[in-house]
N, C-alpha and C positions, 0 to 999 in steps of 0.2 A: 509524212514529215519531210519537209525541202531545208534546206540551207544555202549558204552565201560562200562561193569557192573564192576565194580572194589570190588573184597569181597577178603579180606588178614587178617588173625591175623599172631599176632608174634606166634610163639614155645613157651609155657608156661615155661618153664624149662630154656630156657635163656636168660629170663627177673629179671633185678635185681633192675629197677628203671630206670625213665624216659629217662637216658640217652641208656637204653636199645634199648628203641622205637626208638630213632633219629638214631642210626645206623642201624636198619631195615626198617626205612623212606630210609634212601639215598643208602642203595642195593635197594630197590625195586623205588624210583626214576629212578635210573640209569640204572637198567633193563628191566622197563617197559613206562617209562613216557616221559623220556630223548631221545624225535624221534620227525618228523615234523606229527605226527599224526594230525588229525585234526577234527576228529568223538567227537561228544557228549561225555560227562562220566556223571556217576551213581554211586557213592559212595553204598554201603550196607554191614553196620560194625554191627560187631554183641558183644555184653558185652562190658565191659569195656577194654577187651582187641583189640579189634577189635577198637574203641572208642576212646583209649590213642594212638594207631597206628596214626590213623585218624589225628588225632591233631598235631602230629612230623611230618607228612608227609605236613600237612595244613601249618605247621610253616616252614618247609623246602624251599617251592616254596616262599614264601616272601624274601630269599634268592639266588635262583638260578636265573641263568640268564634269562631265559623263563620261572617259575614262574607265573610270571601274566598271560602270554597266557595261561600255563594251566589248571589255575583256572578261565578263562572265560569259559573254555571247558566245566568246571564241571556246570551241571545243577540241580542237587539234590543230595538228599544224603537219604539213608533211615538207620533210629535206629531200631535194634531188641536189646530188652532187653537193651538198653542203649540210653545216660550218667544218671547217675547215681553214688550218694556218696556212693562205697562202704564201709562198718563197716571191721575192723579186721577178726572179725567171719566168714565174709559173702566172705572175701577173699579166709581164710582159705579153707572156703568150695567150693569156686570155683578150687584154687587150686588141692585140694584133689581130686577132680571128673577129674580132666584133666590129674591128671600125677596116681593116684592112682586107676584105675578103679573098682570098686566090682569086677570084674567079675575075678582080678586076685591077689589080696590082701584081706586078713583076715580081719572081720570087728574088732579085737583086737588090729592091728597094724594100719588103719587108723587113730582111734579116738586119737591116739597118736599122731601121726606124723600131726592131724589137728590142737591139740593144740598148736604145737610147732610153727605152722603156724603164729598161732593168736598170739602168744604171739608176736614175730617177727615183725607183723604189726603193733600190739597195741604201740609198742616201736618205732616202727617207726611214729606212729601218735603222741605219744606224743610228742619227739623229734621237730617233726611240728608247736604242738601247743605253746610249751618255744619257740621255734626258730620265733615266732607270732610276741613273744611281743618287737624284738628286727627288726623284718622286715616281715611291712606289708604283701609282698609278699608271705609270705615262703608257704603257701597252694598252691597256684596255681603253685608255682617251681616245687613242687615234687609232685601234684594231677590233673590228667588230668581236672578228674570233675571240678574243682574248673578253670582251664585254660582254657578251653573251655568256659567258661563265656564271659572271656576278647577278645576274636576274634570276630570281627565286620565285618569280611569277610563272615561268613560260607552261603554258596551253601543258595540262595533265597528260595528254594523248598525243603520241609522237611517231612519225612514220619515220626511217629514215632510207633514201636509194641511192646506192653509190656502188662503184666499179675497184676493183683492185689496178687497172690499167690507165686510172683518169691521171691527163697528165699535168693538169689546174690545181684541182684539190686534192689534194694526197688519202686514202682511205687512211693511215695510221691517225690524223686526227681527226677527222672524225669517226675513229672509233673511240679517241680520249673521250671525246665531248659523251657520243652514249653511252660512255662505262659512268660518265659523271651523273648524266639524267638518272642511270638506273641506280645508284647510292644514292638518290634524291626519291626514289620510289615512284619515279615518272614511267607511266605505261609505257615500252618502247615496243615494237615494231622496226625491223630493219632487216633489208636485201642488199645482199653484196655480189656484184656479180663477175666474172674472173675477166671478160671483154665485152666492154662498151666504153666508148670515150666523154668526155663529159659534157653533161648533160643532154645525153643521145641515147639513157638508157629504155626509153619506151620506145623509142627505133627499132633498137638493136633487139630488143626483148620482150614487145607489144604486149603479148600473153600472160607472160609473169607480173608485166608491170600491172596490168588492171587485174589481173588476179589477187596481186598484194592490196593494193589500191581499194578494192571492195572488201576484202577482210578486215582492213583497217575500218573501215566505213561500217562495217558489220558490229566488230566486236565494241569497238567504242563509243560510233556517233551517229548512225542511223543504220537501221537493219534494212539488208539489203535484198528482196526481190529477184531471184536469179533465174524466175523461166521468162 
């Protein structure tokens, strides 16, 4: 038995907010999905940007005509480094490592261009918070984390790998998020490990990772072949 590993982030640089994700949901709907396939899928998203994709693309097929089919397709899904409430800062810093790499900007002009980041966010969370007290929703409109709660669909089978040292996505929420899957009686799976930074945990930890990885793949969605 084979399946379809689906692993896609947006382009950091031209994401501007959620409505960013739904039109990079419905290109990659419509060039990858939108067929009479009919093999298994494997969700494996990685941060929050991999995560808030996930979610446009989950809410997209509630809409499309075959939709339903194929989300019965979908058999798991595994989190690396994510969901998780990211902080401004922790944006920032994500940001920064994605579009600014050390290896070809001064650490002088970073730290700049990181603050500018946070500050950006920070205004955009507050904006959030006033925008609260006049509609419940306004968190979950413009925060995957917070959106991802309310979907009562998501994939039965749930991996999740994260770091107590990640300094993007905080492990304390995503441990909220799999204490919530598991009161929902969703299969969870999850490795937590005390040093890897994020999403470098199969670097750091090769071994454990495809050890986890196939057990996942064993107990839930296809048995696994180990000589």
């Amino acid at each position: 038995m084979t399946c379809s590993v689906i692993r896609y982030t947006a382009p950091i640089q031209k994401v501007r907010c959620f409505t960013s994700y739904q039109n990079f949901a419905l290109e990659f709907y419509e060039k990858i999905l939108d067929n009479d396939d009919t093999s298994p899928i494997l969700f494996h998203v990685f941060s929050m940007n991999g995560c808030t994709l996930f979610v446009a693309l989950w809410e997209l097929l509630d809409i499309v005509s075959n939709g339903a089919k194929i989300k019965n397709r979908v058999k798991g899904i595994i989190f690396d480094s994510s969901p998780a409430n990211v902080q401004p800062m922790q944006i920032a810093n994500a940001v920064t490592f994605a579009t600014l790499p050390k290896s070809k900007y001064s650490e002088i002009f970073r730290p700049f261009y990181k603050l500018l980041i946070a500050g950006f966010f920070t205004s955009l969370r507050a904006f959030e918070w006033i925008q609260s007290f006049f509609d419940s929703t306004a968190f979950e409109k413009n925060n995957a984390y917070f959106r991802i709660f309310k979907i009562l669909d998501l994939p039965k089978n749930q991996l999740y790998l994260y770091s107590n040292s990640d300094e993007i996505c905080s492990d304390h929420s995503i441990e909220d998020f799999i204490k919530n899957q598991k009161e929902r009686g969703i299969n969870v799976l999850s490795q937590c490990w005390k040093t890897s930074e994020h999403v470098q945990h199969f670097r750091a930890h090769p071994e454990d990772y495809t050890k986890i990885c196939k057990q996942f793949l064993n107990d839930y969605f296809i048995p696994i072949n180990n000589e």
